[in-house]
C-alpha positions in Angstrom: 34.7 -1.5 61.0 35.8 -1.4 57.1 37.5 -4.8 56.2 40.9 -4.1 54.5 43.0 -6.4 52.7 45.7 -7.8 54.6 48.2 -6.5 52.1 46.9 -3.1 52.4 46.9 -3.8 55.9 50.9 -4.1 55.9 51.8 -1.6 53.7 49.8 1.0 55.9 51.3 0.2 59.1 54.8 0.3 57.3 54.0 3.5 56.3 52.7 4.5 59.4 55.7 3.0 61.8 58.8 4.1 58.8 57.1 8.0 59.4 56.6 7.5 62.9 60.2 6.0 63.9 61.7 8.3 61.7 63.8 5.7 59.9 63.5 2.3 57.6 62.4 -0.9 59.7 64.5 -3.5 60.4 63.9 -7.8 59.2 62.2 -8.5 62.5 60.0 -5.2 62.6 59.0 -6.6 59.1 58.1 -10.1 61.0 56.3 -9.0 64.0 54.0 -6.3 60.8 53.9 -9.8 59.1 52.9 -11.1 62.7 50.0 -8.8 63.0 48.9 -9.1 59.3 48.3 -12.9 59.9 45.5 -12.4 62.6 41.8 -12.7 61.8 40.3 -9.7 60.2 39.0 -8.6 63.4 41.9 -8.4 65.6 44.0 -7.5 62.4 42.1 -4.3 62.1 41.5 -3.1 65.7 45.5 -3.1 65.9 45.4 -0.6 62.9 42.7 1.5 64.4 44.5 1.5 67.5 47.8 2.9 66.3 46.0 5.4 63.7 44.4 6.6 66.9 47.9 6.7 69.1 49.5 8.8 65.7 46.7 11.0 65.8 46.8 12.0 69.5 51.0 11.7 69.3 50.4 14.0 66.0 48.0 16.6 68.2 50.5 16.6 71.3 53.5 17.3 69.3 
């Protein structure tokens, strides 16, 4: 598992939820991103993993 920076961590699943939703996140979408970015590296980056890997299928199906 490749340790990202947190920073990077955010501005990839902003990215990632902005193209997914279709539209611009709201303040507390921005909280609960700043929510996730605050767990240890190990959680942090399973939960990116884990929604690059829901995309992907999503991505496949569609």
């Amino acid at each position: 598992m490749e340790i990202i920076n947190p920073n990077e961590t955010k501005r990839e699943l902003e990215r990632m939820f902005t193209e997914g939703l279709g539209r611009t996140l709201s303040p507390y979408e921005h909280e609960i991103l700043a929510d996730i970015v605050a767990y240890p590296d190990e959680k942090r980056i399973s939960f990116l993993e884990m929604m690059k890997e829901l995309l992907n299928k999503h991505a496949r199906i569609s």
